[in-house]
N, C-alpha and C positions, 0 to 999 in steps of 0.2 A: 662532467656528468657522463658523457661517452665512456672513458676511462671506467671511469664506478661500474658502469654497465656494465662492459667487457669482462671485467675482475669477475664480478657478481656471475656472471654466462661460465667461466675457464673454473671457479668456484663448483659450479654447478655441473658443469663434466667433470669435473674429477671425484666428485660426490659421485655420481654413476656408474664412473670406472669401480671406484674402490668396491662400492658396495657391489658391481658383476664379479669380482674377483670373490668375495668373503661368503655372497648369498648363498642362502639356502635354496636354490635352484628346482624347479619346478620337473622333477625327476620323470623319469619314465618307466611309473609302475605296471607289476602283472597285473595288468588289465587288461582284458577282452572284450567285444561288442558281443559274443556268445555266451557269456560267461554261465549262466543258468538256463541255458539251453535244454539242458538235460533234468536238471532239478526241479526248476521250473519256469517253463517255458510262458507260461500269462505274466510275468512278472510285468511287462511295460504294457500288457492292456489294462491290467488293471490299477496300477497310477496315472496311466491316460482317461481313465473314465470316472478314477474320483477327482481327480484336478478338473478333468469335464465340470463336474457339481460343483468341484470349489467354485471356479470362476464364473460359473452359470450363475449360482446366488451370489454373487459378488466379485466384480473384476479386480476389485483391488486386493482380493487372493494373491491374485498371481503376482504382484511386484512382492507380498508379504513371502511366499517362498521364493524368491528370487534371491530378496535382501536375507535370510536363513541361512541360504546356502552359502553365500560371497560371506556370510559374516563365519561359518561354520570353516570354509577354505582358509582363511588367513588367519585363524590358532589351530597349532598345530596339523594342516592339511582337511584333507574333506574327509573327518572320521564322524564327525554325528557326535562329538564332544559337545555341542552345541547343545543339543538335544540335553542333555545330565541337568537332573534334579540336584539339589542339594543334599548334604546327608550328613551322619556324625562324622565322617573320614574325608567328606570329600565337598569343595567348592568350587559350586561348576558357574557356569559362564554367564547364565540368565541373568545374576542380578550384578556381571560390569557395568560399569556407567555408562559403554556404548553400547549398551545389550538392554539393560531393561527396561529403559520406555519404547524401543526401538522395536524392538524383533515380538511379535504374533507368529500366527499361522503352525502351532507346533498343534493343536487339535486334526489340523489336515494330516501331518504325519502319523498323527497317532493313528488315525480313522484307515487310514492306506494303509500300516504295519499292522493291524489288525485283523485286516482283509486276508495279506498276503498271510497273514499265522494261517487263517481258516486254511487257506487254500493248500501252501507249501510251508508246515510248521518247521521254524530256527534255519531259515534258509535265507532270504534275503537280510540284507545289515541296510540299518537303516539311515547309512550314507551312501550306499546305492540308490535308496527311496530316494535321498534329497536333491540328488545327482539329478537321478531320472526326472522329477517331478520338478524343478526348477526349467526344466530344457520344455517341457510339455506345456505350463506357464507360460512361458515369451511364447510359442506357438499359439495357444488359444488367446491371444491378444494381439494376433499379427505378427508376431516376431521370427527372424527365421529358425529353422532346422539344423540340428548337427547331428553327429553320429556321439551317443553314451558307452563308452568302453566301461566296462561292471567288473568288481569282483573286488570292493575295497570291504574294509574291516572296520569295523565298532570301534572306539580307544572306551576303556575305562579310566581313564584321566581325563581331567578338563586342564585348561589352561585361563582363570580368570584373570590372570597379570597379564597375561599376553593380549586377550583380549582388549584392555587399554593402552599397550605398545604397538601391539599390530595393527590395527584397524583404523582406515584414516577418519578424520573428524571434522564437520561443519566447517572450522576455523583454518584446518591444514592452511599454509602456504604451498605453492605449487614443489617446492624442493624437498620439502617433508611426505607429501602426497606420493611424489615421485620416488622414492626412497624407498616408503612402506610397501609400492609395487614390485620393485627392483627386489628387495629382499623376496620377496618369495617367486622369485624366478618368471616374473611378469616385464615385459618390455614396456618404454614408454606408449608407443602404439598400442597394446593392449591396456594399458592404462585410459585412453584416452576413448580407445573402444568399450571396455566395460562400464564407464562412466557413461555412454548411451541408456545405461540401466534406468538411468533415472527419469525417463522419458514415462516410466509408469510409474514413479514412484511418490510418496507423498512425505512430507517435511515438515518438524514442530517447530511452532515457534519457537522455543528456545534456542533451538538454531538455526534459523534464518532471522533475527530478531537484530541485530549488527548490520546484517547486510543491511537491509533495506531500510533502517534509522541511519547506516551509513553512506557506501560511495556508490548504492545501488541507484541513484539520480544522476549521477556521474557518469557511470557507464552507457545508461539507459539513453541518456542525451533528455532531448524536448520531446520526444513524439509523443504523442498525444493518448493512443495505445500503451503506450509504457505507463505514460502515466495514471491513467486510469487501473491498469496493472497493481500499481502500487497503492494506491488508493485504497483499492482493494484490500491487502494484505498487511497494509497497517491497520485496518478495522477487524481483521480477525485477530493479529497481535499486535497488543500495547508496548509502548517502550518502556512500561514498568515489568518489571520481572514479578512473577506470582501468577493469577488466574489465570493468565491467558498464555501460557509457555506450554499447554500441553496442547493448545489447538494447532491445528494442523492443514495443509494445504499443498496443493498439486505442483508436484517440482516441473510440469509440463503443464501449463495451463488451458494450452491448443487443444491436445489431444490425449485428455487426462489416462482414458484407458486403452489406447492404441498404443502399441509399439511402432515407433517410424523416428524416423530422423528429426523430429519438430525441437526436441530439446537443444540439439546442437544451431539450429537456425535463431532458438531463443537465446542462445551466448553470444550468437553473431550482432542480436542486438541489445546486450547487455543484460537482459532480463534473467541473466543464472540466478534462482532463488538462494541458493546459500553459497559462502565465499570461497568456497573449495572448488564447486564448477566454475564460475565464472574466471577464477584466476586461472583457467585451461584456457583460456582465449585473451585476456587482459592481462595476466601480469607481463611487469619488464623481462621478465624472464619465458616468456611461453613461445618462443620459436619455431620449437618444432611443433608444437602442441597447439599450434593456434593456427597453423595449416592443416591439421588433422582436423580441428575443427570444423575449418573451411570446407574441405573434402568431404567429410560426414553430410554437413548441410548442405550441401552440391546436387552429393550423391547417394540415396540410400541403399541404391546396392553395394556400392562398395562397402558400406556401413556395415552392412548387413553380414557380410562377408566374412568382414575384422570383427566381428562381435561373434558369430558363431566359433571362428578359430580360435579366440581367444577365453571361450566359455569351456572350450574344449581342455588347453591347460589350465585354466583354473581349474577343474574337475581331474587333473592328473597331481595334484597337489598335494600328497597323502601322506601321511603317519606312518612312516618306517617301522616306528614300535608295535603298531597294530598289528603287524602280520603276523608275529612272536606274541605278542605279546594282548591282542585284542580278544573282541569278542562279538556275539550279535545281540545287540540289546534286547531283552524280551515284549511285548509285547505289552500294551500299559493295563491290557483286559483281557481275563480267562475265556478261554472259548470255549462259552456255556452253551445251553440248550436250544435260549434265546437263538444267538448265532446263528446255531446250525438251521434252525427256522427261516431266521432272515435269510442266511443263505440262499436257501431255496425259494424264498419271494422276490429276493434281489434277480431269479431267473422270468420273470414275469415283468418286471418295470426298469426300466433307466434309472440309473442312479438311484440306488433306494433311499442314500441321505443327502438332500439338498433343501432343506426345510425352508429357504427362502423361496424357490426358484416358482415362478406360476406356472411354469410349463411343465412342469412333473408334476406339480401338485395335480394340478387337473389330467393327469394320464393316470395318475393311481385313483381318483376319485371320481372323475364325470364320465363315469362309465355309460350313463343314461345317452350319453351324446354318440357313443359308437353304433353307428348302423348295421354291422355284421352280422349275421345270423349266427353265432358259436352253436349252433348244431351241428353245421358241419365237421366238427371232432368229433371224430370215431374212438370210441374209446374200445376198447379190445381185452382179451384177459390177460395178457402176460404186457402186453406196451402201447403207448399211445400213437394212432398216428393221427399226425395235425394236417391234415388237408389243404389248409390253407398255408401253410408254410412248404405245399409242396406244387403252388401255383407257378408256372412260368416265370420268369423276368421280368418278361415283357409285359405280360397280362399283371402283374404287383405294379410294373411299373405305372402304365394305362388308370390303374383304381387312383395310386396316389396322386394322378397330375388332374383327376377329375372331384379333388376334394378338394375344401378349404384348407391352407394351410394352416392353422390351428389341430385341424381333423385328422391332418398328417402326421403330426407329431403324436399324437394319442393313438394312432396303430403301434405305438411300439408295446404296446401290453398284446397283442393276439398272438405275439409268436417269437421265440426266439430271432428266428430269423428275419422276423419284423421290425426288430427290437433297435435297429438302426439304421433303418433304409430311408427313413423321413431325413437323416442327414447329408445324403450321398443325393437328392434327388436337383437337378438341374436348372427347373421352373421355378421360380421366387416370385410368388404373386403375394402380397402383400395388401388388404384392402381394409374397409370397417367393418367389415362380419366379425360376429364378438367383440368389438373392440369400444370400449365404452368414454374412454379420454387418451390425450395425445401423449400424458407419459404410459397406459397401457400398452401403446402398439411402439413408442421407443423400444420399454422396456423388452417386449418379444420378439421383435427384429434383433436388437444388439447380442442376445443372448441366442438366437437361432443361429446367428452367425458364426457367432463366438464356436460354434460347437459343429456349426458346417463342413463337412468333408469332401473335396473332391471339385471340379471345375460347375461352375456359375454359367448356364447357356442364357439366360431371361431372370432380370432382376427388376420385377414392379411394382413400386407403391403408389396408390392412389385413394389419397384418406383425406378425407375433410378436416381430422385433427390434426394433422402432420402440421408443422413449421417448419423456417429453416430454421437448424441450429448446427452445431458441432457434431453432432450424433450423424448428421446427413452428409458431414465432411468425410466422418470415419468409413462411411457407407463406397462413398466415392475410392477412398483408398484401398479399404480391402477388395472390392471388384479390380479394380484396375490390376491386382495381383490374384486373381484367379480366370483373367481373360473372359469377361463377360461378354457374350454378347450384343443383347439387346438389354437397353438401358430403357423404363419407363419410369419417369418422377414427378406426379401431379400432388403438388400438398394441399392445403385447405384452401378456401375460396379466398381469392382476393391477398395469397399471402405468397408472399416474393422470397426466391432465395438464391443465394449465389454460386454455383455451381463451383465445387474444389479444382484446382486446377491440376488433380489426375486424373481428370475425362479425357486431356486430352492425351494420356499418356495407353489408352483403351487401344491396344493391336488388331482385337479382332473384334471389333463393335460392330455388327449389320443392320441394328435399328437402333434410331434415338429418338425418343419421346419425350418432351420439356413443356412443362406449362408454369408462365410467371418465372423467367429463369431470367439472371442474370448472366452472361458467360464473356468471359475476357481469356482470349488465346494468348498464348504466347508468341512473341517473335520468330520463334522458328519452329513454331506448328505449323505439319506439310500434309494436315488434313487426318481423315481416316480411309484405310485404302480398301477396306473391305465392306465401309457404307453402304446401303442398298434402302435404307428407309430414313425419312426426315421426318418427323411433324415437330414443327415449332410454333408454340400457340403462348403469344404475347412475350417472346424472349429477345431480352437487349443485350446487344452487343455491337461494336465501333462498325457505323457504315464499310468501312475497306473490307473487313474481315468476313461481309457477309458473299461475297464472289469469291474472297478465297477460298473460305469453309466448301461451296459447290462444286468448284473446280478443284478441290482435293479431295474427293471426294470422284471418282473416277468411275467407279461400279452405281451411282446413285440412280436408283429406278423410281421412288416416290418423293416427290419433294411438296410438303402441305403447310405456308406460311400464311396463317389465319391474325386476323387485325392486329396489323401494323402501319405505322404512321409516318408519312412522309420520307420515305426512304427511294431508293434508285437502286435497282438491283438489273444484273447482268448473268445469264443464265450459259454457263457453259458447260452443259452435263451430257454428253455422247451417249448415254446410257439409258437417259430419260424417258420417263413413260407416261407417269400420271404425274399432273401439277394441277394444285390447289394454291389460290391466292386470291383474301381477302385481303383489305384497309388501302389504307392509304399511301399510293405510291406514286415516286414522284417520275419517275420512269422504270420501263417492265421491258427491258432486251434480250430475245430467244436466240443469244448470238451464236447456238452449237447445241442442238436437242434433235437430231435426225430420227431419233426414235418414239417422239410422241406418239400416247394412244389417246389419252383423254388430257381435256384441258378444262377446268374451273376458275373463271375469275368473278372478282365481284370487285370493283375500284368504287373507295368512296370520293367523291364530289368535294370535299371544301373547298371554301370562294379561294384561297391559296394555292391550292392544286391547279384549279381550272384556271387563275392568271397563272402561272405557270405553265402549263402546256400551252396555253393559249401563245406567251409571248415565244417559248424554247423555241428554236430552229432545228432541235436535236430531239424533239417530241418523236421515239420512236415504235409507239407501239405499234401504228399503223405499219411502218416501212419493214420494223423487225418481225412481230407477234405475227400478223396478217402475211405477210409475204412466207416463214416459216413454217405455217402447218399443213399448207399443199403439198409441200414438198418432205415431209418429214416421211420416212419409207415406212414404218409401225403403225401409221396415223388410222385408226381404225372407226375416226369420226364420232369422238363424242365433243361437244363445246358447249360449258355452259359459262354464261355471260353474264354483267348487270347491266343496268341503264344505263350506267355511268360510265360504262367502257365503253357507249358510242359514243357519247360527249367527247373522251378521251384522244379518240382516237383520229378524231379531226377527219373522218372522211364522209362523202356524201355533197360534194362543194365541185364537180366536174369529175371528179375520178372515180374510175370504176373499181371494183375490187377483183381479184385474180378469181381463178375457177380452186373452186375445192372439190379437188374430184372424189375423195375420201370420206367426207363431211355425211355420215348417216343421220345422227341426231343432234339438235339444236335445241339449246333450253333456256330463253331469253327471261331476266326478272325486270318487274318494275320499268316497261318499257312508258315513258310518256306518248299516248300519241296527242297531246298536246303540241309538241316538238318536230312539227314537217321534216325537219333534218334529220331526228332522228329516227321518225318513221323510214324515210328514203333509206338510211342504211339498212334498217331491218329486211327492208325487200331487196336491195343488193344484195346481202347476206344470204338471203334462203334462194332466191335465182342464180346464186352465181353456185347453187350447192345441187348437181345435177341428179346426185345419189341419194337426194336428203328423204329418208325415212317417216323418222317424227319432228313433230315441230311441238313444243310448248312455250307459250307465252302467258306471260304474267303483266298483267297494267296499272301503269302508277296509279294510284289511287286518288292521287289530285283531282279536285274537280274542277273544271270551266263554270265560270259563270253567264258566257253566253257562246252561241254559235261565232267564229273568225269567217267572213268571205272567201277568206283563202283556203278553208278547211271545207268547204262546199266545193271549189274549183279542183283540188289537189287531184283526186282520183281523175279529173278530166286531163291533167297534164300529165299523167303516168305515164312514165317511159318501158315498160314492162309488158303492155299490153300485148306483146309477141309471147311471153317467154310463157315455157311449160314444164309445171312441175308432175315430171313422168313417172318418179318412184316415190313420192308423197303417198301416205297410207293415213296415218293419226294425225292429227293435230286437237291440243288440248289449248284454251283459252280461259281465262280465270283473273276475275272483276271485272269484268264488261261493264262498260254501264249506257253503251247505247249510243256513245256522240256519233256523230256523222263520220269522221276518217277510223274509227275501230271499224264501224257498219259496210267502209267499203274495204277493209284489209279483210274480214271474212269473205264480203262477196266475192275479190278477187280470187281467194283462196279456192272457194266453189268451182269459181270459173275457170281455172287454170291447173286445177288436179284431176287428170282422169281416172288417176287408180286409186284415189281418194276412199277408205272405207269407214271410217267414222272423225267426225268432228264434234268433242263436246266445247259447251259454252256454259261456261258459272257466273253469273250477273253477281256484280256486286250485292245490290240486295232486290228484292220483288214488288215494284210499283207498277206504276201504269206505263210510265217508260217501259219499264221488260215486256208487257204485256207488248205494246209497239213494236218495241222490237223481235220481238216473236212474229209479227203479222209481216213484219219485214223481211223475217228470214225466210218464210215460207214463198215469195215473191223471185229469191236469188235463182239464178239458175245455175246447175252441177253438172260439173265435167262429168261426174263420176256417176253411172246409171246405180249403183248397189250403194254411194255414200250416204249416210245416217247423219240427222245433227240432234244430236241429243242436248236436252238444255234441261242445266241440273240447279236445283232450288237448293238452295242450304239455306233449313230457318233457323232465326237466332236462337 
């Protein structure tokens, strides 16, 4: 068997050799990056901005001129032979077998050579168009950039025989595939590289119909994904031949209209939709080709790399006879009057033909929705001047970042130079204004993007119709390639999704905002080094990971982890300033925060929690949280607390708590004073705070059902009765309801603030108790000769 191998391998190089010796080699024609410089010079704006409208109404444009041009380059070179009708003299290419159910998108050509007539008539060839427009395609779909060297020639020949010699097919084996690149002066690497194409591309059943009735289980293995996969794709094609061979399906199933590496990760696990990709990884013969593989799926820049160089010789692929012998195909429509009209409306709107697209449609029509005043056009006798196109930068910039984006897009009708600035703007807010269902605001995000130019500072959606899907993947990958910085992603209520795992490939990310987020790091994620904002509101991710994420995270100033459940977290952020943290934690350690200003906690109570702290030796809120914020040098003294965090915190049992010299405001919830013990901490807390400001408390709302003996004596065993709160001003109190130990934590309060100037009190609600208690307060005596107590009724 080894033997056979061998043969079959030594077989296979000498195929290669021969045919590097005999091919027709991928020559180095005059061509130039200048080439119409001087002829005309809009030649790539304006293939850039009708492929804009192709792929805006429709992404699957772009793999349709991609597959055009690759099928246009291997007959006879890149002459636009492709392009040829039929005629009495001549049979052109459209109806080869691997041509005619295959290849669309010749209306886009037409539409661009039509343009370009208006503009520079019998001057571009429109194998430069396909050139160009094929390269601008992988672009508006994420793919990368190359440089288009221009100046090729028309062929007036077709070659429809060659088109079914040259062109590989579904069924290739990997030696035949390899051969038909070879010949036309393409390396196996670039073979391997151009075959990335298919990552946008889509597939009929009629061929993919073998694979996947055949050893497409085989490759695949058992995973569960695969198989569901397949599932799939046997219910849109039957293993009978007839109806179902022209339906059709995503040769990249991940990431149907993104350009990325996902197709080469789907060979790595068998999933190649037809047998010509997959045997680039599985046949007995894929050697080199099945580490290139590897490589691609690894890595997509490297991909990225080997695809644009090798897009580049295919585009140098050309028709020798054209230059002698060519021509420029004419334009397929006279340029009539019509024309010349639209011409000059096309100076007024974006893309004037994109019939599908919502977002133009509503710039040439909802005019009622522009707020502008168009008086400001001065119109004058001999030229117009637009005023508004003659605003600042800054000040265009300032209007657009104070509109809805929808509203932004529709400025490009008030001015030329309006006409493209909603694509270049930095802020991406994203919300439900205008937006009526959840495929609406897909569909205007993916094509906003699609057509976005220039770097991402703020990318925010927060929509009640959003879900996660595949579209929030793409989101993920295209930011990660324009260095966003601030990430916010809130979808609809109650709806979970799993973050791609190019967040964490984000360089230069300063805020991240997740709600309902799954997230799984990788192994050798070493954080975000230019972090400075957290909020994570209800996101899962592996206990270890959540102190790494902090501590890599080195600049982190905000960090806000709202209800979370039984977790143990460890804080070592040098940087820190504000921290919020609600739910449920099983330990809360400030083991490296010298720079706190404010601190928010709220810990919930389950009976699990509390034996848990109860029984830990290593319970360290008290020793870490408490010991930490006197000494934190930023500490600017704000602290707000829940009830729960004195239970927590296990003190009030003999030990005193440190001095917080810092400590101005104090803002206590749901304090029981049912609870002696936890009353006792609250007044260690505010005595031991000699700076403290305001005081607000809040009271559990539980009620007693009778007066405790010990809740009459408490006040008489006060150990406080020295201590003076010197720079006390406010204190607010809110549900009072009157028991005896609330009655004597006011009076103490009275008695022990001299510079005290107002105290209000909110009764839970207005009985005869409040009235009592009102006869009572008026009784207390006050440090404070100018202190007010105000007592405020809210009726139901």
């Amino acid at each position: 068997m080894s033997a056979s191998l061998h043969s079959q391998g030594l077989i296979l190089q000498l195929l290669i050799l021969a045919l590097s010796i005999l091919t027709l080699h991928a020559s180095e024609p005059p061509l130039t990056l200048d080439y119409y410089k001087s002829t005309c010079p809009s030649v790539l704006e304006v293939v850039q901005k009708e492929m804009e409208c192709a792929v805006l109404s429709d992404p699957r444009n772009a793999a349709l001129i991609l597959r055009l041009h690759f099928h246009d380059c291997f007959v006879q070179g890149c002459d636009a032979s492709v392009l040829l009708d039929d005629t009495i003299t001549l049979q052109g290419e459209k109806k080869a077998s691997n041509n005619i159910h295959a290849l669309k998108g010749f209306r886009i050509i037409d539409r661009i050579k039509n343009r370009l007539e208006s503009d520079c008539p019998a001057t571009v060839s429109c194998a430069d168009i396909l050139t160009i427009a094929a390269r601008d395609a992988v672009i508006l779909v994420g793919g990368p950039y190359w440089p288009v060297p221009l100046g090729r020639k028309d062929s007036k020949t077709a070659g429809y025989a060659l088109s079914d010699a040259n062109l590989p097919t579904a069924d290739d084996g990997l030696p035949s595939i390899i051969s038909k690149f070879i010949y036309q002066g393409l390396s196996v690497t670039d073979m391997v590289a151009l075959s990335g194409a298919h990552t946008i591309g889509m597939a009929r059943c009629v061929n993919f119909r073998d694979r996947i009735y055949g050893d497409f289980s085989t490759t695949a293995g058992t995973n569960p994904t695969s198989k569901s996969y397949l599932s799939k794709l046997k219910s849109v094609c039957s293993p009978i031949k007839g109806s179902s061979d022209q339906n059709e399906s995503a040769m990249d199933y991940v990431t149907p209209n993104l350009f990325d590496n996902s197709y080469y990760q789907m060979l790595l696990r068998g999933e190649g939709l037809i047998n010509s990709d997959q045997e680039l990884y599985s046949s007995v013969l894929a050697v080199e080709t099945k580490k290139l593989v590897q490589k691609y799926a690894e890595n997509a820049v490297a991909f990225f790399e080997q695809f644009a160089e090798s897009m580049v010789k295919l585009g140098n692929i050309t028709n020798a006879d054209t230059y002698t012998n060519g021509e420029l195909l004419p334009a397929h429509f006279i340029a009539t009057l019509f024309r010349r009209l639209a011409k000059q409306f096309r100076a007024s709107i974006n893309c004037y033909k994109c019939p599908n697209s919502n977002i133009i449609s509503s710039v040439a029509i909802d005019f009622s929705r522009i707020s502008f005043d168009l008086t400001m056009i001065e119109v004058e006798k001999d030229s117009v001047r637009d005023l508004i196109s003659d605003l600042p930068d800054s000040i265009v910039e300032t209007i657009l970042t104070k509109l809805p984006i929808k509203d932004v897009v529709r400025t490009s009708i008030l001015s030329t130079r309006w006409r493209y600035r909603w694509a270049s703007i930095t802020n991406l807010v994203f919300d439900d204004r205008g937006v009526a269902e959840y495929e609406e605001i897909v569909h205007f995000i993916q094509k906003f993007l699609l057509l976005h130019d220039g770097p991402i500072h703020k990318f925010s959606v927060q929509s009640s119709y959003m879900r996660g899907s595949a579209e929030v993947d793409q989101w993920f990958l295209f930011l990660s390639r324009r260095e966003a910085k601030e990430l916010i992603i809130e979808l609809g209520e109650d709806e979970w999704f799993r973050a791609h795992s190019s967040l964490f490939s984000f360089k230069h990310l300063t805020r991240l905002e997740l709600v309902h987020c799954e997230l799984c790091p990788p192994p050798d994620f070493k954080g975000f080094m230019w972090l400075k904002h957290i909020d994570f509101q209800q996101v899962v991710f592996p206990q270890d990971d959540y102190d790494r994420l902090i501590a890599g995270c080195p600049l982190l100033e905000t960090l806000t982890l709202p209800s979370y459940d039984s977790i143990e977290l460890t804080i070592h952020a040098p940087n820190l300033k504000y921290l919020t943290v609600d739910g449920e934690f099983m330990e809360l350690c400030l083991a490296h925060t010298p720079l706190l200003v404010a601190v928010n906690i709220n810990l919930y109570m389950s009976d699990h929690i509390v034996e848990h702290l109860e029984q830990s030796s290593s319970c360290n809120l008290d020793k870490c949280f408490l010991v930490v914020l006197p000494s934190s040098r930023g500490w600017l003294g704000r602290c707000t607390l829940s009830r729960y965090y004195f239970v927590s915190v296990g003190i009030g049992h003999g030990r005193s708590l440190m001095t917080y010299h810092h400590l101005k405001y104090i803002e206590l919830y749901e304090v029981s004073f049912e609870d002696l013990k936890e009353v006792s901490v609250v007044l260690q807390l505010i005595v031991n705070s000699p700076l403290l400001k305001t005081l607000q408390v809040s009271v559990s709302t539980a009620s007693r059902t009778k007066v405790e003996p010990e809740d009459l004596q408490f006040w008489d065993k006060n150990a406080f009765d020295d201590a003076t709160l010197h720079e006390l001003k406010t204190v607010k109190l809110s549900d009072v309801s009157g028991m005896p130990v609330e009655m004597g934590f006011i009076k103490f309060l009275l008695e022990h603030s001299p510079c005290l100037e107002e105290m209000t009190i909110r009764p839970t609600n207005m009985t005869d108790a409040s009235v009592s208690m009102l006869v009572e307060l008026a009784s207390f005596r006050r440090a404070s000769p100018q202190a007010s107590v105000v007592f405020i009724h809210d009726p139901m």
